[in-house]
N, C-alpha and C positions, 0 to 999 in steps of 0.2 A: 917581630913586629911589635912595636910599642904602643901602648892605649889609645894616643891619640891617633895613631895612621890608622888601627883597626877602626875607633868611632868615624874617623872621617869616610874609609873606604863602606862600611854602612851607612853614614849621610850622604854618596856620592850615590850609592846603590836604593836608593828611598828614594832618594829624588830624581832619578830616571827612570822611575814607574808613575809618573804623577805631573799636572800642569805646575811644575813649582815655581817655574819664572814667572805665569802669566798671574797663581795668587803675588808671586812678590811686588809683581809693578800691582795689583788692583790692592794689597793693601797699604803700600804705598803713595796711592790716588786718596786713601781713605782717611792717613795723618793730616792732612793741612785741611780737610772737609771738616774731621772730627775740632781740630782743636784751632780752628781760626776763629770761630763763635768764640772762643772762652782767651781769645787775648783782648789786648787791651783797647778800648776804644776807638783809639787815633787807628789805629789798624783796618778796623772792621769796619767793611762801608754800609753795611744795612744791618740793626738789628733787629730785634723781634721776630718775629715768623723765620727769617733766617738762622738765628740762635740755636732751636730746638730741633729745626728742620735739619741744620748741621750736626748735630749731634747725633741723629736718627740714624742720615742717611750714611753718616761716616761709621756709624755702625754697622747696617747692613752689609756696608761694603767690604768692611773686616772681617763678614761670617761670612759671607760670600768667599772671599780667600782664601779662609782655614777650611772650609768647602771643598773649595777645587786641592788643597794639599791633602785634604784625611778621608775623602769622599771623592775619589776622581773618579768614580764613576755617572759624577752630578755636575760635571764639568762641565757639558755643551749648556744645559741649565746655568748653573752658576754663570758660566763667562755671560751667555746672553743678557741674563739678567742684570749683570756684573753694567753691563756696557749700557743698561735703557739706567740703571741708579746713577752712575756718572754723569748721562745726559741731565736727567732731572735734577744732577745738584746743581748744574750752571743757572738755571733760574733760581732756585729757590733758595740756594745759602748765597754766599758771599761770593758769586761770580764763578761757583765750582770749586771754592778755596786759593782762588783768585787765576783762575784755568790751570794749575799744576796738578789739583786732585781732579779735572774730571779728563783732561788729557791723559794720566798717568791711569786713571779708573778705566779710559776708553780701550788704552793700550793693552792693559794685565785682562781684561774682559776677553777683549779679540784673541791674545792670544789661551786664554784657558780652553773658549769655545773652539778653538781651530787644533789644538793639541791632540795629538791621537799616539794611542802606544806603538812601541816599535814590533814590529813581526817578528817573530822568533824562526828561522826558515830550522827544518828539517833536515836533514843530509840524508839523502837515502842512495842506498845502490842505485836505483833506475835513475836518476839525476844525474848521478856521478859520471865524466864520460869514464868508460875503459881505458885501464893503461895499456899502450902497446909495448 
């Protein structure tokens, strides 16, 4: 088995112990929150208080992320949290990063907090039926 199959079949095996789709969609929500402040003019429909506030909150929402991937056991925390910073960027930045970061922030939230590990079942003789 060659480098790349083993790194992948460990990033395959990382990432089914861990909320990893729900950080990808919330830090995902958290690109267009972070860097819509910081384009250019004609873009951005309110500055000021939205400028910094975007910057803040599209912060949050990236540590929030890397949270629910290196820390899932802060997962129901993070996603909830994940899902009230999303709402709050629709008022306060630029319509949420124009509704794709707090729709996308809503989404990777809900699913980080709803995530739960798989059961590992046991096999024991008394479960097992008998072979006849």
């Amino acid at each position: 088995m060659g480098f790349i199959a083993r790194a992948w079949a460990a990033f395959t095996q990382w990432r089914r112990t861990r909320p990893f789709w729900g950080g990808v969609f919330l830090l995902a929500g958290a690109v267009p929150i972070f860097v819509l402040p910081l384009a250019p003019i004609g873009l951005v429909i309110a500055s000021g208080i939205a400028g910094v506030s975007g910057l803040l909150i599209g912060a949050i929402m990236a540590v929030l992320a890397l949270s629910m991937w290196f820390t899932p056991q802060t997962r129901v925390l993070a996603g909830v949290l994940g899902v009230l910073v999303a709402l709050g960027a629709f008022p306060l930045t630029n319509l949420g990063g124009l509704f794709v970061g707090s729709v996308l922030g809503v989404i990777g939230g809900a699913m980080g907090a709803s995530w739960a590990p798989r059961k590992v079942e046991v096999a024991s003789a008394e479960t097992e039926p008998a072979a006849a």
